[in-house]
N, C-alpha and C positions, 0 to 999 in steps of 0.2 A: 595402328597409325602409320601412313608412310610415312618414308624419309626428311620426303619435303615437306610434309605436315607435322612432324617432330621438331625439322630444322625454325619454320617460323613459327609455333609453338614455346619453342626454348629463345628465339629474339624477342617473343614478346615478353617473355620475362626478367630479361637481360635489359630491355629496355622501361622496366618497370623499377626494377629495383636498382638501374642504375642515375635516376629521374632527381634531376636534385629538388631535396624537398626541406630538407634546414639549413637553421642557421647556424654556425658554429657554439652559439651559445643554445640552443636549443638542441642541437647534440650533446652538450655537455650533461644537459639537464636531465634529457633521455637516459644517460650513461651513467650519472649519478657520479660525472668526474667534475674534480673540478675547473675552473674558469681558465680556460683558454687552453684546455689539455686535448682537442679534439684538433683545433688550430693546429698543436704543434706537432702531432704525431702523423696530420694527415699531411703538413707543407714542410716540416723540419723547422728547425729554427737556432737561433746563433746569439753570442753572448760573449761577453768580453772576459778576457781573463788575462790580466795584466797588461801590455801594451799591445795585447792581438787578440782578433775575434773568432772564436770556433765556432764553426759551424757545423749542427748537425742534422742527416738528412731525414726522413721522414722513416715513419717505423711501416709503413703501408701505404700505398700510393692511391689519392683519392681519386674517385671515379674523372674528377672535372679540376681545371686549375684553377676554377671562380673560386670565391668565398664561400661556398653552396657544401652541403653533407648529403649523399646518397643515400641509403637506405642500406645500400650491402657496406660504405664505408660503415655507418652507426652500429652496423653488426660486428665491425670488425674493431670499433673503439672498444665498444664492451666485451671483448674477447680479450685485449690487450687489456683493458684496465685492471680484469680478473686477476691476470698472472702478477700485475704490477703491485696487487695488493697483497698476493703472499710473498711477495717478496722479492722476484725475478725483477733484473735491472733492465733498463729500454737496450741498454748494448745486449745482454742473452735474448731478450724478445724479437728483435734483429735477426738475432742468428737463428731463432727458433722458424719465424718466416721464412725467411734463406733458405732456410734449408729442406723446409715443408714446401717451395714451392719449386724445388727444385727436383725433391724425390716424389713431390706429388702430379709434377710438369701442369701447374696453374699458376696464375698468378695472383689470385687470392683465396690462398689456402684455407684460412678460419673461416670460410664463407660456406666452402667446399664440401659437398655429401661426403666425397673422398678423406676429409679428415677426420671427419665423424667416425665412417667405416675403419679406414687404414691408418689414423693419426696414431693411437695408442701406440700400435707399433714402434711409428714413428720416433713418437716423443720422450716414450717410456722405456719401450725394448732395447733401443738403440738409442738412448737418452745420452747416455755415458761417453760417447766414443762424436755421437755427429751434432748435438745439442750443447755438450761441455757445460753442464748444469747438473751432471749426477742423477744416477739413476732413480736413488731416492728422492729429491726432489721432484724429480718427472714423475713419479710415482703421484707422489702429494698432488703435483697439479690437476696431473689428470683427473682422478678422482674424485677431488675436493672443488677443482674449481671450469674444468673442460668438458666433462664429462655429464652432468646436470645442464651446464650453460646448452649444448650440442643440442642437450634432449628439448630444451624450450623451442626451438627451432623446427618448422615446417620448411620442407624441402620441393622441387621443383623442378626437372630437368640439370640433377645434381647441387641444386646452387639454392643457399639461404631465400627462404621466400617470404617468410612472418615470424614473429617471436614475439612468444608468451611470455612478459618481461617476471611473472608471478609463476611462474609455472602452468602447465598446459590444465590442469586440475581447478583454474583461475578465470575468471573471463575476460583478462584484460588484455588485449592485441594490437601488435604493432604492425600496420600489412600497407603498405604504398596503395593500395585500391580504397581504403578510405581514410577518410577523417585526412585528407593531405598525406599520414603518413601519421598524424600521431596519435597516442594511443586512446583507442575508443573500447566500451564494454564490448564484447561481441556477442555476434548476432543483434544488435540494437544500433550500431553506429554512434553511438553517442562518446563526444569526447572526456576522456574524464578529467580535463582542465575546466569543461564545461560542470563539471559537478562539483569539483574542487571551488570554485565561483559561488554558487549559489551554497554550498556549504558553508564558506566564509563571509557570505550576505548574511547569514545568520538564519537561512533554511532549515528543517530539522532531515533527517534522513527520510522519512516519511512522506514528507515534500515534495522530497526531490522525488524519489521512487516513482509517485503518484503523477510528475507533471510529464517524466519520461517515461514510463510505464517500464518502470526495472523494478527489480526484488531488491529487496533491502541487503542482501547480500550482496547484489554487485552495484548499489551504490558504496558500500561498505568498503570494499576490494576497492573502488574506481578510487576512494580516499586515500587508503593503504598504501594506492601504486603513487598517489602522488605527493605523500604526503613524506613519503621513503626517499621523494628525491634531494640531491644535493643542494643547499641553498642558494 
């Protein structure tokens, strides 16, 4: 491929996935975070404590200033929300960014092939000294919670392109080229909000299989994925 076919190659996916396609409460839902955590992590936000207001700023800066979620932000909520649930405080997740986009020279690092490739290093080898969260810690993250997350992801001209929100073994995908953006079986198109629906009409699996011509296993999965989400 030439240059110049590499170069709009890689804008066209930069413009795909940076397409705003949610709503902040439909990131959340995606991310299985809760109500208003996509909001505050993508615009910062501020709160009173005693007769003054702190303000704090965003943990990752969203593609757009609208009310709108990209596709490379909702990769990068569920990237943050991972760490947030072993334990890692939004001031270390801060630094953890900071400093991945600095040694990694991007500015969205968790999106990055590059962190996938060169993050361990990053995060884990040099945990102690440029992350200030210890090395065992960084150990745990990786491992437990960066490391799996990475592998669900399809890559692109370096940068997040789809994610296998069940694992790649799964067929349920998350890709801006369909279904809007939210998650459909693959290879079928079909969304599994849409199965989720006629499950709760009171369809039997067999039903549904038969009117969308899916196998009972990825009706099954399509319930799985949304059935896991946050309320």
């Amino acid at each position: 491929m030439s240059k110049t076919k590499a170069t709009e190659s890689r804008k066209k996916v930069i413009d795909k996935i940076t397409l705003p396609l949610y709503s902040f409460a439909e990131a959340d839902h995606l991310a299985n975070s809760s109500r208003g955590t996509s909001k505050r992590w993508l615009s910062g936000y501020q709160y009173r404590r005693g007769d003054r207001t702190v303000h704090r700023p965003p943990i990752t800066r969203a593609d757009r200033a609208e009310d709108v979620v990209s596709f490379r932000d909702l990769v990068e909520i569920v990237a943050i929300g991972r760490l947030k649930g072993i334990g890692f405080s939004l001031a270390e997740i801060r630094l953890i960014v900071g400093n991945c986009q600095e040694l990694l020279k991007t500015k969205r690092p968790l999106t990055s092939l590059k962190f996938k490739t060169d993050g361990h290093e990053i995060f884990v080898e040099r945990g102690g000294e440029l992350l200030e969260v210890g090395r065992r810690r960084g150990m745990q993250a990786w491992k437990d919670v960066l490391k799996p997350f990475l592998a669900d992801l399809d890559y692109a001209h370096d940068l997040a392109r789809r994610w296998w929100p069940l694992g790649k073994e799964k067929p349920i995908v998350v890709d801006p080229d369909y279904g809007f953006g939210l998650p459909v079986i693959g290879n079928s198109g079909v969304r599994t909000e849409i199965v989720l629906e006629r499950f709760q009409a009171g369809d039997l699996d067999e039903q549904i299989a038969a009117d969308f011509n899916l196998s009972g296993v990825e009706v099954q999965r399509a319930l799985q994925f949304e059935l896991s989400r946050a309320a």
